[in-house]
N, C-alpha and C positions, 0 to 999 in steps of 0.2 A: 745555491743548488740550481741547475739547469732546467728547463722546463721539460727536457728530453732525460732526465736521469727519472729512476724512482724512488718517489718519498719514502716507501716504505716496501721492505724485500722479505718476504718469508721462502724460507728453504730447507725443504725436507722436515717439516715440521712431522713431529707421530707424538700421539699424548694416549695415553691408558689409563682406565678405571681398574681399580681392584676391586671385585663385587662376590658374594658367594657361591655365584655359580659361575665365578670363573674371572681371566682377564679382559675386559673389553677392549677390543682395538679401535678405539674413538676415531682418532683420522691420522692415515699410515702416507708418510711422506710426501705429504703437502706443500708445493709451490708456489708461489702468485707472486705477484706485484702492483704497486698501485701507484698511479700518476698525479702530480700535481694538477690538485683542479677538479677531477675526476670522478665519479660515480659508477664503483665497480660493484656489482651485482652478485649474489653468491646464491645458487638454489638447491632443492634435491628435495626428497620427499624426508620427513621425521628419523633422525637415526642414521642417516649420510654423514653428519659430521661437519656440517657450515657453522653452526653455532658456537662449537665447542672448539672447532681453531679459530674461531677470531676472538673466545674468550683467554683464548691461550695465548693470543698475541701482550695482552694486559696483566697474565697472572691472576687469572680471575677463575678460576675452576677452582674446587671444594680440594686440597693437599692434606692431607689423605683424604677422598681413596682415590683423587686422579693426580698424575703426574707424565709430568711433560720428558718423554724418554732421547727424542732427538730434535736436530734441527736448528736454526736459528732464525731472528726477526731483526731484522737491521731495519735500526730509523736515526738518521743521523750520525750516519756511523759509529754509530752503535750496536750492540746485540742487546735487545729489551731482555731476553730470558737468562742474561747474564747479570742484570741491574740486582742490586739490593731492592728491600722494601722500601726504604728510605728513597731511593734513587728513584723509584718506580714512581712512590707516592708525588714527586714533584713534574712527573709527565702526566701523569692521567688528570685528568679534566684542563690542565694546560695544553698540552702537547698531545696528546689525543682522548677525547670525550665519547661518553658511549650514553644510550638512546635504550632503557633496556625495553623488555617485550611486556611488562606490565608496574608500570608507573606505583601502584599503591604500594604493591612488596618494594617499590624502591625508594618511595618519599621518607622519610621519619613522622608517623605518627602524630610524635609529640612536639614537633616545631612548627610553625606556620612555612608558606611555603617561599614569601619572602625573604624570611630568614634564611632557607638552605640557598636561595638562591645566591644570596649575597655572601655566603662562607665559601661558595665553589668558586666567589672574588676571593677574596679575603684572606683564604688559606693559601693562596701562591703571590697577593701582594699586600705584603703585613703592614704596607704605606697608606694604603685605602682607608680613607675614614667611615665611621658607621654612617655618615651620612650622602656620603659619593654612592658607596654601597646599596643604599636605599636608592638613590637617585637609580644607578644604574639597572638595578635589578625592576625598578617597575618600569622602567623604558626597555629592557627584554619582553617583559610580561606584555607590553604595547605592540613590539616587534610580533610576537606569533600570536598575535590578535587576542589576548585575552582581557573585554570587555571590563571598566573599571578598575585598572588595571594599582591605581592606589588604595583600592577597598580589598581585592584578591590579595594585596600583598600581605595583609596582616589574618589571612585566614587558613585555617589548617588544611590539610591534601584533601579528609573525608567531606569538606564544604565545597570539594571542585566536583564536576564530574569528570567521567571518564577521558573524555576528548579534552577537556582543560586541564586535567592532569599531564596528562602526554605533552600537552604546550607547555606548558610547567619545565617539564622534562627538558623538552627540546631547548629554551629560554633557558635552562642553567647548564646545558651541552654548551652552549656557542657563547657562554658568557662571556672566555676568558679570549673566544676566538683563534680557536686550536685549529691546526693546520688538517688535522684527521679527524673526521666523525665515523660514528660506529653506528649504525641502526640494526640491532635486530630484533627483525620481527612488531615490527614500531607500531602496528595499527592492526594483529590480530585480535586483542580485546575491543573492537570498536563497531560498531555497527559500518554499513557501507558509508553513507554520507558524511558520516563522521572522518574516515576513512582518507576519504579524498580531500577534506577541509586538512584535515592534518599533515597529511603528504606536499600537501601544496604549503603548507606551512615549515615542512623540513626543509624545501627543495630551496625558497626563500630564503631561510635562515642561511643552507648551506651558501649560497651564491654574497650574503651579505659578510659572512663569516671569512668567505674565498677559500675554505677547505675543501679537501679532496672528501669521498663519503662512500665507505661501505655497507653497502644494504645487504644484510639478509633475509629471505623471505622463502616461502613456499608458494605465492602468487605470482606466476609466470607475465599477468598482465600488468602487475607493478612496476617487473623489471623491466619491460618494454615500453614503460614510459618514462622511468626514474635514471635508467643505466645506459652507461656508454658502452664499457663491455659484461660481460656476464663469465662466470666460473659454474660451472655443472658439478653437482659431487653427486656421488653415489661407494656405498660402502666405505664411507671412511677414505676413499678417494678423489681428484678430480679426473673427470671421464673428460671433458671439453672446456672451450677458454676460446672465447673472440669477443670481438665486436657483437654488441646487442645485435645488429640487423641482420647479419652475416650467417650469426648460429643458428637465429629465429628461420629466415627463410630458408637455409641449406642447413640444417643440422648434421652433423658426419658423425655420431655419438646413436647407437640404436637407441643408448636409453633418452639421448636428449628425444629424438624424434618421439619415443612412445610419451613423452610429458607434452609436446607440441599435439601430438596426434587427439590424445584425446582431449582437449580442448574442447570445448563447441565451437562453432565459426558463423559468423554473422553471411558470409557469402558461399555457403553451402548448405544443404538441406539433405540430414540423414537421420535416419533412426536410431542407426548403433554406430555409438562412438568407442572406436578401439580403443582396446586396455592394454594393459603391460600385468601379463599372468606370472605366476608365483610371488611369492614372498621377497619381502625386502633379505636380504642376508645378515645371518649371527652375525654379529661384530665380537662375539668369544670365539667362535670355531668359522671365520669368514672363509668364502671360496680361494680354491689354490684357481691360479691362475688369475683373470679377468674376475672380477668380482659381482660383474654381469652375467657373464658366460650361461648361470641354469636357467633364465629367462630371456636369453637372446635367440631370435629367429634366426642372426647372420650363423652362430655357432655352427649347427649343422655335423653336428658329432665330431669336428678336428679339434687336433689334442692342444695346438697351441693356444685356444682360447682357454683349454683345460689347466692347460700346465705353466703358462709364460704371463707374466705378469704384462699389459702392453704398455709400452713409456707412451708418453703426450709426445705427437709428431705435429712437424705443422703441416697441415692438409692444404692449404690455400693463406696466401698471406697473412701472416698476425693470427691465425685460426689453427686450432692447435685440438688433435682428437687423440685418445688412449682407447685405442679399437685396432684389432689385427686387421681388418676386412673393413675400412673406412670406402675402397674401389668398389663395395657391393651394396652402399649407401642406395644408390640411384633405384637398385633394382628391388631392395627391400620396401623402399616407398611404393615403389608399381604396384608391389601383391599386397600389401596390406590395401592400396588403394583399391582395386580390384575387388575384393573381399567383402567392403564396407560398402561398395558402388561409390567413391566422392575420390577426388581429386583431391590429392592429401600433398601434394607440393604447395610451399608457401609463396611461390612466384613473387615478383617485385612489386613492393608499392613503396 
């Protein structure tokens, strides 16, 4: 495979919940791509739909009540949403490894954590002996720094803590040295310092692994240190898609700028930090048109943010916005700057 092709293609992905008050439209014709190598970023606030399309890239969503209605995920020219169970069962943790958002619901219990490490060997090379397997899996446990790493091996999830869990985690991700990692949400149960020891522990692993790595998260300052390019969702859509640097300091997305905006900023001094007013939107009865549209400033009561769904354009090279009114970018950051008194352009550093 080319270093210029992509490892892995999702297109027009849409998956739906059937719930009792109705159908949820999880995430409606979703695109992306990812590069060998690479560390692409996925963000939005709770309820956008980052989680639940890259659980859907694996077949990992709850069948019934959600099911994946379009779309495809090519890896290997392949379509993954076309694989049996069978077929599946022999990609995941070889061929792509996921990193979930909380390590205890995903350890077993009742096994030490040795032992899981060495079956996420073991179950894709039936030649491993139980003692290569041991070898290898406490030289993981070593790799993401987990102190006495042949005594952890023989002890159960609930004698790690939290942040050794999650290495745990990461250690039986990259065991098999899969070309695709998956993190979502890798370090919301963790305190801050925990946090950053961890991270720095994924980013390691990934770079020792040579895997490409999707993060998801709601930490704007994660992505801007972890990711090359970044994916915006909002409503079950993608609103923006570039280069981490590019979108951070010129966002063309109102809603990327109102997640940029109110931030705090170490080189500015304001009282009030701009929000983004109303509600996130039903994903049973979501907005026609722009799924933005009843909380966007650019709207300004015309019908096509009301009525037209807006495709992803590219604005500026590799930088790609789903905004009718991306030209009036410049002028929406001016008033809101204005408003607040602070210079709310991200300028170059």
């Amino acid at each position: 495979m080319s270093a210029t092709e992509p490892l892995l293609e999702v297109d027009g992905l849409s998956v739906e919940f059937d719930t009792p008050e109705g159908v949820v439209k999880a995430v409606r014709d979703v695109s992306w791509n990812l590069m060998p190598g690479e560390t692409l970023g996925i963000v939005g606030e709770s309820g956008s739909g980052k989680s639940v399309s890259v659980m859907s890239l694996m077949k990992l969503i709850p069948t019934p009540p959600g099911r994946i209605v379009a779309g495809e995920v090519r890896f290997r020219d392949r379509d993954l949403l076309k694989l049996s169970r069978f077929q599946l069962r022999k990609l995941r943790g070889k061929d792509l490894a996921m990193v979930f958002q909380d390590p205890m619901s995903s350890l077993n219990p009742v096994q030490t954590v040795g032992r899981q490490i060495a079956e996420a060997m073991t179950v894709h090379d039936s030649k491993l002996s139980d003692n290569e397997a041991r070898r290898r899996s406490i030289e993981l446990l070593e790799v993401v720094g987990v102190p006495q790493a042949d005594v952890r091996f023989k002890q159960y999830p609930h004698q790690f803590s939290g942040g050794m869990r999650q290495r745990a985690m990461i250690a039986m991700a990259i065991a098999n040295r899969p070309p695709i990692l998956i993190a979502d949400e890798p370090t919301t149960a963790l305190d801050v310092t925990i946090q950053a020891q961890v991270m720095e522990v994924l980013k390691d692993a990934q770079k020792k692994a040579g895997a490409a790595m999707v993060l998801i998260t709601h930490d704007l300052g994660l992505i801007a240190e972890m990711a090359d390019r970044v994916i915006v969702m909002y409503g079950g859509r993608v609103v923006e898609v570039g280069d981490v640097r590019t979108v951070f300091h010129n966002p063309q997305h109102p809603y990327t700028f109102g997640l940029m905006a109110s931030l705090p900023r170490l080189d500015t001094q304001t009282e009030t930090l701009p929000t983004i007013p109303g509600q996130p939107p039903s994903l049973i009865t979501p907005p026609t048109g722009c799924a933005f549209h009843p909380r966007c400033r650019l709207k300004r009561d015309r019908l096509d943010c009301e009525q037209d769904v807006p495709p992803l354009r590219e604005v500026t090279t590799e930088h790609f916005s789903a905004c009718h009114h991306t030209d009036e970018m410049d002028q929406l950051i001016e008033e809101v700057s204005a408003e607040v008194g602070t210079d709310l352009t991200r300028g170059e550093s």
